[in-house]
C-alpha positions in Angstrom: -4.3 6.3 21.3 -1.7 9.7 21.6 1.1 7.0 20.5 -0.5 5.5 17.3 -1.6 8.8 16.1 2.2 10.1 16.5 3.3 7.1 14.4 0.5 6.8 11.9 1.5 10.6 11.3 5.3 9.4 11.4 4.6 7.0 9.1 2.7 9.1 6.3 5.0 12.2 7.1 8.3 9.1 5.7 5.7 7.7 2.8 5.4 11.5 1.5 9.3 11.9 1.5 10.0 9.0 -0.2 7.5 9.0 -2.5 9.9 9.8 -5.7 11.2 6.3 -5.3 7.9 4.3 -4.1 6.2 5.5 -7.3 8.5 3.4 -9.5 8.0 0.2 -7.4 5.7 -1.7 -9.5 2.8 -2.1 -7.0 -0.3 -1.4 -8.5 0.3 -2.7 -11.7 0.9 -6.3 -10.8 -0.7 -9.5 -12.6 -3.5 -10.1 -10.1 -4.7 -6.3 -10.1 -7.7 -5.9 -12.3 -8.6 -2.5 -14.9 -12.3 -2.9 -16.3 -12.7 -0.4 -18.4 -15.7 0.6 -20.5 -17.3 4.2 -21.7 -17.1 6.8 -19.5 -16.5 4.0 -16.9 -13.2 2.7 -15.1 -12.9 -0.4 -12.5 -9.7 -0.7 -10.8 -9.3 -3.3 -8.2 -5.7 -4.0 -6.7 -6.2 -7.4 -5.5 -2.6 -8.6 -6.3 -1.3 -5.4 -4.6 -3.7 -5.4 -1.8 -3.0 -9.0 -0.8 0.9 -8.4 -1.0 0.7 -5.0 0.6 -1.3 -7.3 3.7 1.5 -9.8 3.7 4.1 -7.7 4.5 2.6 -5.3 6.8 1.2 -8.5 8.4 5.0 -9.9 8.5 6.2 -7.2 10.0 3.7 -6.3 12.4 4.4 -10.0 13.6 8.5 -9.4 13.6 7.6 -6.1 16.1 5.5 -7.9 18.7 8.2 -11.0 19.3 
């Protein structure tokens, strides 16, 4: 548990440095990612984003454990 915390807080320590130049990747704003919105009322779902974000993480998790 000590050693997933470390690099879970590794990992969001390098995502907050490099966040200058992860903003102006284009997740987030994708074809499949859905903005309702109405009056006083704003739906976003990511699902484009989300599914991608799964793929690689899920690709890469898989590369680490061979």
């Amino acid at each position: 548990m000590q050693r997933f915390l470390i690099i879970l807080g590794l990992v969001i320590l390098l995502v907050g440095l490099l966040w200058p130049w992860l903003s102006k990747l284009p997740l987030g704003r994708l074809p499949g990612d859905f903005v309702i919105r109405r009056d006083g009322f704003t739906l976003y779902f990511p699902l484009a984003t989300g599914l991608l974000v799964s793929l690689i993480l899920t690709l890469l998790l898989w590369l680490f454990r061979r």
